[in-house]
N, C-alpha and C positions, 0 to 999 in steps of 0.2 A: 390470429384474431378470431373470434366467436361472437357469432351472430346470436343478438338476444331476441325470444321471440315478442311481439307485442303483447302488452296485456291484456287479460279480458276482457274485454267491456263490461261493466256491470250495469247501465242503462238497458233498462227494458221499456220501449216501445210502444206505448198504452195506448196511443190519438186511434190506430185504424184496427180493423179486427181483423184477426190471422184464426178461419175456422179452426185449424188446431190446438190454436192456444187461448185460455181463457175467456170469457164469455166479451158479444159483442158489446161495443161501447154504447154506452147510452147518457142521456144529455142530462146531468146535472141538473136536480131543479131548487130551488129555496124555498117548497113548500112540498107537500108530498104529491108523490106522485098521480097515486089514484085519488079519485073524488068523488067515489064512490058511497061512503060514507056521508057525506054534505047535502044540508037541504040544495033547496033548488036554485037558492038565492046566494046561496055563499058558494056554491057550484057554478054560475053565473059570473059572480066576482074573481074565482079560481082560473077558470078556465082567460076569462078577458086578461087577469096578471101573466098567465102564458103566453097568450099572445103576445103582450105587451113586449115580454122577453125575447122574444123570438123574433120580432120586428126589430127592434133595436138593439139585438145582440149582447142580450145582458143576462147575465147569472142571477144575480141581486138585483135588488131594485130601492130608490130609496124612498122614506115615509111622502116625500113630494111626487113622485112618481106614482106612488099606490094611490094617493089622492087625487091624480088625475085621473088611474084608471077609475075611478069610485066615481070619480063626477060624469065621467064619459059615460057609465053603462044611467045616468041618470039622477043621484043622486045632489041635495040640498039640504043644505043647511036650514 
């Protein structure tokens, strides 16, 4: 009888970073990254939708959501 060996895994492991392999992970956003470019006031709105994500553990965010953050830094109708 002959032993068959296991197959290779093909899952690569992408959640933690391993310095020699690949660059480190970083956190997905739905708008870009930098804000650099953005007046002050959409910089403002940018920066508060991150938070918003990162308080509440969200990738995405929906049209109700972005309207809350919009009212929170101040804004009316």
């Amino acid at each position: 009888m002959t032993m068959l060996s296991p197959p290779e895994s093909k899952f690569v492991e992408r959640r933690s970073f391993d310095p020699g392999v690949g660059q480190p992970a970083r956190e997905r956003r739905q708008f870009a990254n930098s804000h650099a470019e953005l007046s002050s006031e959409a910089r403002e709105m940018a920066l508060a939708i991150d938070e918003y994500k990162l308080v509440h553990r969200r990738r995405f965010i929906t049209y109700e959501e972005m309207l809350g953050v919009v009212k929170s830094l101040g804004y009316r109708k």
